[in-house]
N, C-alpha and C positions, 0 to 999 in steps of 0.2 A: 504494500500500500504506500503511494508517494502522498508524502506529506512537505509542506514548505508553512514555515512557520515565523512570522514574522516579529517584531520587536522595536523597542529602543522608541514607538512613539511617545508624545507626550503634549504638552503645554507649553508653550516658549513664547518668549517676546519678541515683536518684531526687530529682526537684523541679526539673530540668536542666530543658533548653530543645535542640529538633532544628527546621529548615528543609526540610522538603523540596519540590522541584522535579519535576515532570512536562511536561515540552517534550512538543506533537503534533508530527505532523507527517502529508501527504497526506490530509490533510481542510480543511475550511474550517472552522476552529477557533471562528470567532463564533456559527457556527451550532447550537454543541454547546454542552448544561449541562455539566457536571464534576461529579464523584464521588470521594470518596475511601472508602474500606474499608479493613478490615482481618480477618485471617484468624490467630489464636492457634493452638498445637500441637495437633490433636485439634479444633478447632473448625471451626465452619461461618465462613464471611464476613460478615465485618457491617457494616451501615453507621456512616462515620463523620463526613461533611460533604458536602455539595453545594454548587454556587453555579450561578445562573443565568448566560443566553449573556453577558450585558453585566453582569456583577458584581453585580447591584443587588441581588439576593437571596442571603440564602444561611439553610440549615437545617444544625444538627446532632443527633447522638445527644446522648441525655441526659447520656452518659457523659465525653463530652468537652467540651459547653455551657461557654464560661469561660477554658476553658483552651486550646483550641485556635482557629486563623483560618484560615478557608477564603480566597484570593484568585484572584484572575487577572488577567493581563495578554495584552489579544488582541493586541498590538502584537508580543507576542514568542513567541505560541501556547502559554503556560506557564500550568500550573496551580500552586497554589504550599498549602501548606500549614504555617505555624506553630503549634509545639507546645509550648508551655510548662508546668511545673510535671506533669512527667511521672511518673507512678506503674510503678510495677511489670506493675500490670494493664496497662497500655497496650502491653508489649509482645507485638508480632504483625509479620507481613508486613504491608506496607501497599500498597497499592494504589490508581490511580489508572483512571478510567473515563469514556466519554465517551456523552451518548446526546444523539438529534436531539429538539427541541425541551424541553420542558417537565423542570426540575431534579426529582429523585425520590430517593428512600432506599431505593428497591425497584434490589439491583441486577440483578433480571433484567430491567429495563429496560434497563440499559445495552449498547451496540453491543460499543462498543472495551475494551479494558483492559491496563494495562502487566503486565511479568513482575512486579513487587513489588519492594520495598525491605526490606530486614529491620531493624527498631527493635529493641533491648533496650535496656531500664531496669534497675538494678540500686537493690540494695536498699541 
């Protein structure tokens, strides 16, 4: 059973800085790009970051370009996500997603996905 489990959300002020962690597990974790999204009240899910199976790549929204780092470490089957200089807009559920082969921004590409983390930013 593949499970992705997310972390590290919280409550921050705006310009703050959050960590969040997404451990897989029952998959072969190298095999998979990573995904991150997010989901605001009322909205649809949107992409936030990807990274390729061996880190070399990675894409973001334009919205986050900058401020945010997508990472991973297959050693420990974590996706990992730094967020710095955090705005109001940023806050949403976060989510992380796993799909076989090729890193994408479309997430109905993606296989897996965790229950979500919830971020707010405060003004």
């Amino acid at each position: 059973q593949v499970q992705l489990v997310e972390s590290g959300g919280g409550l921050v002020q705006s310009g703050g800085s959050l960590r969040l962690s997404c451990p897989a597990s029952g998959l072969t974790f190298e095999n998979y790009a990573m995904g991150w999204f997010r989901q605001a009240p009322g909205k649809g899910r949107k992409f936030v970051a990807c990274i390729s199976w061996n880190g070399f790549s990675t894409y973001y929204s334009e919205h986050v370009r900058g401020r945010f780092t997508i990472s991973r470490d297959n050693a420990k089957n974590t996706t990992y996500l730094q967020m710095n200089s955090l705005k109001p807009e940023d806050t949403a559920v976060y989510y992380c997603a796993a799909k076989i082969g090729y890193y994408a921004g479309n997430p109905d590409e993606y296989e897996y996905w965790g229950q979500g983390t919830q971020v707010t930013v405060s003004s």
